[in-house]
Each structure stands twice: as C-alpha cells, then as structure tokens.
N, C-alpha and C positions, 0 to 999 in steps of 0.2 A: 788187481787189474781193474775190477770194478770202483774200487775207489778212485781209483787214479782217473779213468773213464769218468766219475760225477766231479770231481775236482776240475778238469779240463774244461766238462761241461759250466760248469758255474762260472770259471774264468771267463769263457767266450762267451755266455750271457752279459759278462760287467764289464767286457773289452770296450772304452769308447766312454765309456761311463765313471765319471771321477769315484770316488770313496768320500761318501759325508764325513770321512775322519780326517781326510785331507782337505778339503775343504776351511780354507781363511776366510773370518769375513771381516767387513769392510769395520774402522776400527772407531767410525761415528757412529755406529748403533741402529745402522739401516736398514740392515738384515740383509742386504745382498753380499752379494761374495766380493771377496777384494781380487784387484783387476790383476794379470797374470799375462807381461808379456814374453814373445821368444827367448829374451836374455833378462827380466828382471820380475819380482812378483815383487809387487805393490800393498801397502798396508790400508790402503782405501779402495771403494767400487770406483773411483771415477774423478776426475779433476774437480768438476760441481760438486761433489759433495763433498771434497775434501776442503773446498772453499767456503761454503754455506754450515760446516761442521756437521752436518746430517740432519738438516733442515727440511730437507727430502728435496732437494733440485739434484736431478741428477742428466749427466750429456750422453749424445750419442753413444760414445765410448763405449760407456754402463755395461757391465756385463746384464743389467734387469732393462736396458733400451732409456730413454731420456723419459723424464717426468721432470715438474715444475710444480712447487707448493703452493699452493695459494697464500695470496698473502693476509695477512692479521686484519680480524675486524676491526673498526674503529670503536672505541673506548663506549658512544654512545648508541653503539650498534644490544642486542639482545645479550651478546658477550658480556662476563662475568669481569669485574673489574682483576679477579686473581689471574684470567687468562690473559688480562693485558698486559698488567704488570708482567708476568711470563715473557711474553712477545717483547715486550720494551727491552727485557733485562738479557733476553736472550741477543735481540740487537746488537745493545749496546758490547757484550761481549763479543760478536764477530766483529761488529765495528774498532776493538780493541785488536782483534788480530790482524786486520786488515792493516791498521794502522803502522803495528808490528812489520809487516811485510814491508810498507814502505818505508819503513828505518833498515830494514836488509837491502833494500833497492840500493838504501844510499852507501853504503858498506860496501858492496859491488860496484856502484862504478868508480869508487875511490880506490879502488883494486886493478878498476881498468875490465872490469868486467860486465861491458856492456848491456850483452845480450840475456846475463841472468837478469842485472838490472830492471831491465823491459820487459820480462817475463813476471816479475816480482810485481811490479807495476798493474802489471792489467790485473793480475789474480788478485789482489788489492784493493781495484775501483772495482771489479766482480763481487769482490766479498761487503764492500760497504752502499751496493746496490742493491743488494741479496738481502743485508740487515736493516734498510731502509724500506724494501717491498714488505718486510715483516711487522714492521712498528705500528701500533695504531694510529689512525689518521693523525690526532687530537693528541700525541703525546709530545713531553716534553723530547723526547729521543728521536721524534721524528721531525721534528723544526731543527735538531743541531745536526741530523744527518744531512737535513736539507741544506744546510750553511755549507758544510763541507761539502759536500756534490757539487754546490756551485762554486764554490773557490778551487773549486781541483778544474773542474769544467773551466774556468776561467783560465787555467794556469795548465793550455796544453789538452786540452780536454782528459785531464788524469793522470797522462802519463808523463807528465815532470815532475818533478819532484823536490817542493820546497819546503824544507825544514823547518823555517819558522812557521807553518801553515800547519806543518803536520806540528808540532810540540802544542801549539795553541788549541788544538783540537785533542790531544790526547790529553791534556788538565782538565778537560769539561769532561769527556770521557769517561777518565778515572774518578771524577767527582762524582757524576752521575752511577757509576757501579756503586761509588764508597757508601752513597744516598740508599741506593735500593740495598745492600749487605746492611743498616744501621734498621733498617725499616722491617729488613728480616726478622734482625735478631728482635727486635720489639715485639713482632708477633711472636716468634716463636717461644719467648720470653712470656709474656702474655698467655699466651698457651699454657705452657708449663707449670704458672700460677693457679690454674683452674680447675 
C-alpha cells in the first residue's frame, strides 16, 4: 500500500508535465521541440524554421516563441573568410530548396491545385529571403540572390511562377554549390596532404 501510495504520489508530481523520452525535437537541429497539434505532430518546431532549415528564425507558432537570426557579416566585416564561405554556401543551399518548392508550386496548379500552389509560393520567396538576409554583403551569392528577388518581385511580387525564371536561376544555383563542393574538396584534399 505504501508503494502504491509513492507511485500515485510521483504520478500526480509529473501529471501536466511531458516525459523527456517523449519528447520529439524539431528535425533542423534547433534544439526545440517539434510542434504537436490536436490531430497531427509535426517533425519540425515551426513553419520559420522548417523554411530557413534551422538557421534559427523561428515564428509565433514556436513552441520556444519567435526569434530571428541575424544576419551574416559582410566578407570585409572582422569575420573570418571560412565563416563566409559558410554563410554563402549555406544560402545558396536553401536558395536551392526554395527553388525546389517552386517546381512543386508548378506541379500543383497543373493538378488544379491552387491553394497548395500558393502556399508553396510564399514559403519559397520566405526561404530565398531568409538565404539572402544570410549571405555576405560582398558575395558572389548575394548579387544572384539579388537578381532573383528582383525578377520574382517583378513577376507578381513572388508569388507567380515562371519557369523559365526559375530553370535560369537554378543553373547558377547549382553552379555555384558545384564551385564551393570543388573548393572543398581542394582544401580538404590539401589538408589530408599535410
């Protein structure tokens, strides 16, 4: 009876209070918990971070409340030219996904499906704004994010979606990752000699 008596008690101590074993977190590496609605749990904290990949913007939603990362010093700033390269190369990868999204935008409304369409859309121009507040002032990834900001801005302010616009921008893109992966391996290469 006295067991049963401290086992109750300890329950109604943790009543209210999740179990750190149950506990999901969020699956960009941000350390908060991933979001948990009435009828669905979520594999990310937050729409912002699932967009930003864990760059640390995160929105109301948040189970940790909204934060916003600052963004990347410029190249000629005290910052270390590896931390730039960092910043650029991480850019250019969400600028890659973003990109991604709006080839499912197109896919969607060729389906007749508007409203993901539109959704696809914004989280899109979110994600290649998100990797453009990140790039060094001075780099070459933040003149191409600039081009494309303005051609989407031009075209709808974002949320249209033109294919030749997007294909032309995802070859510079891809160039630009294949540049900095060639650059890697040379250091790392480099390294490995030593």
């Amino acid at each position: 009876a006295k067991a049963a008596a401290s086992s109750a008690g300890a329950a109604k101590a943790s009543f209210g209070q999740p179990s750190t074993a149950t506990i999901l977190r969020c699956k960009f590496g941000c350390g908060r918990a991933s979001h948990k609605s009435a009828t669905k749990s979520f594999d990310t904290c937050c729409r912002k971070c699932g967009i930003c990949q864990g760059a640390g913007d995160h929105d109301s939603f948040c189970v940790g409340g909204a934060a916003s990362a600052a963004p990347a010093p410029s190249t000629s700033s005290k910052g270390s030219v590896a931390d730039s390269g960092r910043s650029e190369a991480a850019a250019l990868i969400t600028a890659d996904l973003a990109l991604e999204l709006r080839r499912r935008a197109k896919a969607c409304e060729e389906r007749g499906d508007f409203e993901s369409a539109r959704l696809l859309l914004a989280d899109s121009l979110a994600g290649l704004r998100s990797a453009r507040s990140r790039c060094p002032q001075d780099s070459a990834a933040a003149k191409l994010l600039d081009r494309l900001l303005r051609a989407l801005d031009e075209d709808a302010g974002g949320l249209s979606n033109d294919v030749a616009t997007n294909e032309t921008f995802e070859i510079e893109i891809d160039a630009s990752l294949e540049k900095f992966i060639a650059e890697l391996d040379a250091v790392a290469s480099a390294a490995a000699l030593k």
